[in-house]
C-alpha positions in Angstrom: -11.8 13.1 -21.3 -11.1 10.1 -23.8 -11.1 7.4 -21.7 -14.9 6.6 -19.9 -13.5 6.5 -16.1 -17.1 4.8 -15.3 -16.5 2.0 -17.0 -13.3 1.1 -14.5 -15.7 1.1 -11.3 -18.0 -1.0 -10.0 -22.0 0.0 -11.8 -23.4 0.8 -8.0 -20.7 3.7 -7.9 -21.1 5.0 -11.7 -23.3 7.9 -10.5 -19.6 8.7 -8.9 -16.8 8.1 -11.2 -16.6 11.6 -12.1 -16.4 12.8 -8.8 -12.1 13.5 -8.0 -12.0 11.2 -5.3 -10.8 7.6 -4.5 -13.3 4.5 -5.1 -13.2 1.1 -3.8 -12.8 -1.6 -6.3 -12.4 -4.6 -4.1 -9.8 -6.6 -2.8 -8.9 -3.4 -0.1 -7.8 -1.5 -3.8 -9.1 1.4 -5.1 -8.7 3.8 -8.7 -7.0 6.7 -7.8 -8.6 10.1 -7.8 -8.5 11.6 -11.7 -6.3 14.4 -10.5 -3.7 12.1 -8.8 -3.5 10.1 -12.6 -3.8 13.3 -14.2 -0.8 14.4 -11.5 1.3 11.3 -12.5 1.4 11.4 -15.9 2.0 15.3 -15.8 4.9 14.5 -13.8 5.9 11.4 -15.7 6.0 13.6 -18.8 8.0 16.7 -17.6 11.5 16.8 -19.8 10.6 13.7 -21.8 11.5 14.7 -25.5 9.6 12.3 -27.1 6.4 10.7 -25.4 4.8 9.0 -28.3 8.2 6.5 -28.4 8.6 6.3 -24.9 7.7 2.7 -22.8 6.7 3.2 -19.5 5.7 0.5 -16.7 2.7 1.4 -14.5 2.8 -0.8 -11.3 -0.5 -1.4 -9.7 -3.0 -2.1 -12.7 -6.0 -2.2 -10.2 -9.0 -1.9 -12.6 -6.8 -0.4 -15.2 -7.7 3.0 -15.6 -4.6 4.8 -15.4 -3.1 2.2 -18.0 -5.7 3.4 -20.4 -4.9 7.0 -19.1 -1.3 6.6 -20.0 -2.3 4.9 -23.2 -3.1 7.9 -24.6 0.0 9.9 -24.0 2.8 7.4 -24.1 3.9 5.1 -27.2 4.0 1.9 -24.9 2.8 1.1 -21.4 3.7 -2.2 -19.6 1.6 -2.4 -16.6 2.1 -4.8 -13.4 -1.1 -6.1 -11.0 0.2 -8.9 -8.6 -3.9 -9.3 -7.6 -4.9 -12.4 -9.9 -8.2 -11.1 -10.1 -8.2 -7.4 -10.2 -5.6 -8.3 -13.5 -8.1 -10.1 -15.0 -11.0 -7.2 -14.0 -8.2 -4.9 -16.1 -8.1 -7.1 -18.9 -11.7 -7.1 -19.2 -12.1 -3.5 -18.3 -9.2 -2.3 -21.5 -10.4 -5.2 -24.1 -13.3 -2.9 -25.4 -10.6 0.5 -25.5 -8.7 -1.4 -28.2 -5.5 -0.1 -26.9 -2.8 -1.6 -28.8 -0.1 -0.1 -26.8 -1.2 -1.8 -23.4 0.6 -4.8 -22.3 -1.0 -6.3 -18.7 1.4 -8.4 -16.7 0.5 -10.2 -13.9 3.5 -10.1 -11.3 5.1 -9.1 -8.8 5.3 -5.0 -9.3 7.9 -4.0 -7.0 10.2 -6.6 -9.2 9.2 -4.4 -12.1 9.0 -6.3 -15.6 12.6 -6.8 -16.6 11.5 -8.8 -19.6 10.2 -4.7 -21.2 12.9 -2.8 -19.9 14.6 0.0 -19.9 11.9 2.2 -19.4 12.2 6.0 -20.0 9.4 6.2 -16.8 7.8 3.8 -14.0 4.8 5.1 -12.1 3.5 3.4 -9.2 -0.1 3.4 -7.7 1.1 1.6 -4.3 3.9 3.3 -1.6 6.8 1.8 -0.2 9.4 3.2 2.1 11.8 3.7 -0.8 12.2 3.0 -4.1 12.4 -0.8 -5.1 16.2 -1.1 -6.6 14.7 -3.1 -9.5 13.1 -0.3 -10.5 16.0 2.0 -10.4 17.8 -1.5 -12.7 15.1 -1.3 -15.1 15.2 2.8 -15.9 16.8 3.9 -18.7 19.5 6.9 -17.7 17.6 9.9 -17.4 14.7 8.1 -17.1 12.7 8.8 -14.1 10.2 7.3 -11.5 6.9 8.7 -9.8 5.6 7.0 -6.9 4.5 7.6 -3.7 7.3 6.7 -0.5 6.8 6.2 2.8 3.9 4.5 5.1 2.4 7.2 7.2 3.3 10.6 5.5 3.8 9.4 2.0 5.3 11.8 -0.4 5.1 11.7 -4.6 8.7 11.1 -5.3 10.1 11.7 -8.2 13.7 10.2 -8.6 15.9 10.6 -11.9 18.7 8.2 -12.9 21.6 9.8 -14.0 24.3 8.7 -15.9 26.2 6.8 -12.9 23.3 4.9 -12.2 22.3 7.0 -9.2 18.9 8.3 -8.2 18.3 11.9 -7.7 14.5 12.4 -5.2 12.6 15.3 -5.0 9.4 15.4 -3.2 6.2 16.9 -4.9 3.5 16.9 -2.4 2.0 14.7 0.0 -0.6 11.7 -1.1 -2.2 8.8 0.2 -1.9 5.3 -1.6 -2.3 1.9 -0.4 0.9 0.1 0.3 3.0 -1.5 -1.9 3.6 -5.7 -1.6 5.5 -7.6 -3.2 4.3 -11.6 -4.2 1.4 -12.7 -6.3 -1.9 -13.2 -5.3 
């Protein structure tokens, strides 16, 4: 409720930024339904002793809603858009939040941002058919990830690093994101 998800669409589609549903922002992205953010972060959350000091990396800023989501429950969040100008729609979007504790990077998200890590959590807004292994590099140990895997029948994955360096999955429930790329454009 603190953070003014019409502000994060386009003005023809205010009238619907409260609805829960998916909404085009341009370059064939969208912002996520509230409950799939509200979902993510729940999840991201689970077991994590100490959210207010925790760093997490969002990949796939798109207009930066959820970055301004997370903002309010995590101490740092470090969030990736490899779409020159949906990064720059972001930056736009967060300057008048003031959120001190938002850092957008434009790059390639499915490299992660080793330059921030470890990270106690990375949440994705874009599938692939696993789990990038930079991702897995750049989590702390216990540390887990939450992003959708797959191409057809996508699942929300959450995978934990334990202290070998391994990746346990579990599978929540079945979503629908757009797919993840890597590059910058």
């Amino acid at each position: 409720r603190t953070v003014p998800r019409h502000l994060f669409v386009d003005e023809a589609l205010a009238s619907r930024a409260y609805e829960d549903t998916a909404l085009p922002i341009g370059h064939g992205q969208t912002i996520s339904q509230p409950y799939i953010v509200a979902r993510t972060a729940e999840l991201a959350l689970e077991d994590l002793p100490d959210p207010s000091a925790a760093r997490v990396l969002e990949v796939g800023t798109g207009c930066g809603y959820a970055a301004a989501v997370l903002a309010q429950l995590f101490g740092e969040v470090v969030s990736v858009e490899r779409l020159r100008a949906l990064h720059e729609r972001a930056r736009d979007n967060l300057r008048p939040l003031r959120l001190p504790n938002v850092r957008l990077i434009l790059g390639d998200g499915a490299c992660g941002v080793s330059a921030a890590a470890p990270y106690e959590c990375i949440v994705a807004a874009a599938a692939g058919d696993e789990i990038p292994p930079a991702w897995i590099e750049q989590l702390k140990i216990g540390g887990r990830i939450v992003a959708p895997v797959g191409t057809w029948n996508q699942q929300l994955t959450i995978a934990i690093k334990d202290a070998s360096g391994h990746v346990q999955k579990s599978h929540k429930e079945p979503v629908r994101f757009v797919p993840l790329r890597g590059g910058i454009a």
